[in-house]
C-alpha positions in Angstrom: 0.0 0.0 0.0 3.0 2.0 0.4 4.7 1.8 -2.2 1.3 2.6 -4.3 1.0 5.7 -2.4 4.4 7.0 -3.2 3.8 5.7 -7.2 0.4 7.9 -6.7 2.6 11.4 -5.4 5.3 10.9 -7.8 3.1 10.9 -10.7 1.2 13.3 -9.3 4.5 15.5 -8.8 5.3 14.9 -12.6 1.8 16.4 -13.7 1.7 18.9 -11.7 5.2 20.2 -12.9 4.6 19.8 -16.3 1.2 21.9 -15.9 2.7 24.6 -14.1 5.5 24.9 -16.6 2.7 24.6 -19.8 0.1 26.9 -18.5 0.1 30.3 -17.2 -1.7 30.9 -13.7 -2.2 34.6 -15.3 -1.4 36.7 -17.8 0.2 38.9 -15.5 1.9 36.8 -13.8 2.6 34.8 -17.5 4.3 38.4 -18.8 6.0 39.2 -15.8 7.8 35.5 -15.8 9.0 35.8 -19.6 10.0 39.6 -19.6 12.0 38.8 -16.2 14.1 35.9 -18.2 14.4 39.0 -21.2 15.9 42.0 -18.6 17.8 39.5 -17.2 19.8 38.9 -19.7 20.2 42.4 -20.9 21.6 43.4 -17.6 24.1 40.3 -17.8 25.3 41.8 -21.1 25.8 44.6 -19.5 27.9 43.2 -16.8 30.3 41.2 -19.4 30.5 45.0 -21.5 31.6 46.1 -18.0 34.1 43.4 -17.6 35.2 43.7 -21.3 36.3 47.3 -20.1 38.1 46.3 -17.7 40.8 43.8 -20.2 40.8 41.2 -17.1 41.2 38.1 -19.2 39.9 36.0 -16.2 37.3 37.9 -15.0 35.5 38.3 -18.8 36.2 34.7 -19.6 33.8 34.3 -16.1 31.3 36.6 -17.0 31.1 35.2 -19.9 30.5 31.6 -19.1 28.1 32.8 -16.5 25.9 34.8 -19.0 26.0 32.2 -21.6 24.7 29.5 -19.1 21.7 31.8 -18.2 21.4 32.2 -21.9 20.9 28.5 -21.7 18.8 28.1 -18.9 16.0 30.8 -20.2 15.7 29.4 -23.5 15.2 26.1 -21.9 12.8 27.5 -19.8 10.9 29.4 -23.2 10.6 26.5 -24.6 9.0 24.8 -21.8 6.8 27.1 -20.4 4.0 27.3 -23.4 1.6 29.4 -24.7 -0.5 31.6 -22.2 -4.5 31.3 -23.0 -3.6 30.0 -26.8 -1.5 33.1 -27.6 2.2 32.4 -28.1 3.2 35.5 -29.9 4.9 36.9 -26.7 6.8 33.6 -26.1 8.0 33.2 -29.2 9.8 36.9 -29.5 11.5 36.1 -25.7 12.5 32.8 -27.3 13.7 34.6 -30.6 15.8 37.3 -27.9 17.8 34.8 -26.1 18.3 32.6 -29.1 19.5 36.3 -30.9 21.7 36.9 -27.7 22.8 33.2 -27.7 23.8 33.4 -31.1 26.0 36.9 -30.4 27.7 35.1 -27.5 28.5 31.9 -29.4 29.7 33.9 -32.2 30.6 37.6 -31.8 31.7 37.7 -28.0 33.4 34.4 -28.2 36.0 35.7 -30.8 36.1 39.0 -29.5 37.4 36.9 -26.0 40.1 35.1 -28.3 41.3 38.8 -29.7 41.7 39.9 -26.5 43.4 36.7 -25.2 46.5 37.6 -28.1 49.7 38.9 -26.9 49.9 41.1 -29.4 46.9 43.1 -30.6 47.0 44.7 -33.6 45.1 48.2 -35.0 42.7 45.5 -37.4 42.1 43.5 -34.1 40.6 46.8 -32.6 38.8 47.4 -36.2 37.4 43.9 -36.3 35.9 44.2 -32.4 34.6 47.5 -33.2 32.7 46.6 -36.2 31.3 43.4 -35.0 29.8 45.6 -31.5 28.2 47.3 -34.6 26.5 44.4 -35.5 26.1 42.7 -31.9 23.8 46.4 -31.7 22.1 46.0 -34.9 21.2 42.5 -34.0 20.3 42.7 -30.5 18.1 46.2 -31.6 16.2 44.2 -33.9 15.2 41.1 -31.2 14.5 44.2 -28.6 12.1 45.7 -30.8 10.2 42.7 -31.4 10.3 41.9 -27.9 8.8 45.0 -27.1 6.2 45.0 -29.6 5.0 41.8 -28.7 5.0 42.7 -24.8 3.2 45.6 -25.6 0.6 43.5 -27.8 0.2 41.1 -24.6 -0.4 44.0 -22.3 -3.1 45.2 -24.2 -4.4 42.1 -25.5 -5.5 41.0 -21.6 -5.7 44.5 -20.6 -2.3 44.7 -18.0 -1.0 47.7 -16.3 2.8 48.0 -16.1 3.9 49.5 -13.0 7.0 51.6 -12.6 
């Protein structure tokens, strides 16, 4: 009898986590979850910028791994989390974000790191950085925008007030 009662909570456990990860309690609460993940990792790109500044090789390479983790973990958790009363519009453009910020890690961080890691920098490795924080913007901008649209599309679409 036991052992049927412990097959009975751990199945019950397994629903009851997949339900709260596929449906949203509220929109409000829905929104607040998914643009949470989204600042998030803005401010952790912040935080390797700051670190970049500082040309501690260490300290970046941390930063870095940290960020890209997080990166990790919140698209995991966007996949997971499901649409919120049928509408996934909003998901979709946090899970386009991180996969945009993923992508400028993977790529356009990563070998700005290995630049920095040289001995001996050179006047085109400064060029190269600069011109690919050109496009890290342009990217980023673009994914931000459609974040933002889409936020505000969920905000009015279930009629949400954003506090300051």
């Amino acid at each position: 009898m036991k052992r049927i009662k412990l097959s009975f909570l751990a199945i019950f456990a397994v629903i009851a986590s997949a339900l709260m990860l596929s449906a949203c309690s509220t929109p409000a609460d829905y929104c607040e979850n998914v643009m949470g993940k989204c600042t998030k990792l803005e401010k952790d790109v912040n935080k390797l910028a700051d670190q970049i500044a500082s040309k501690d090789i260490d300290k970046i390479q941390t930063v870095y791994n940290e960020n890209l983790a997080e990166i990790n973990e919140t698209i995991d958790y966007l996949q997971k989390i499901g649409a919120c009363n049928n509408q996934e519009y909003l998901q979709k453009a946090a899970l386009n974000f991180a996969q945009t910020y993923k992508d400028i890690y993977e790529n356009e961080y990563a070998t700005a790191i290995d630049i920095l890691k040289k001995d001996k920098k050179t006047f085109e490795d400064g060029d190269k950085i600069a011109f690919m924080f050109d496009d890290v913007e342009a990217k980023s901008n673009e994914a931000k925008i459609d974040l933002l649209n889409n936020f505000k599309k969920f905000i009015q679409e279930f009629e949400l007030t954003v506090a300051q």
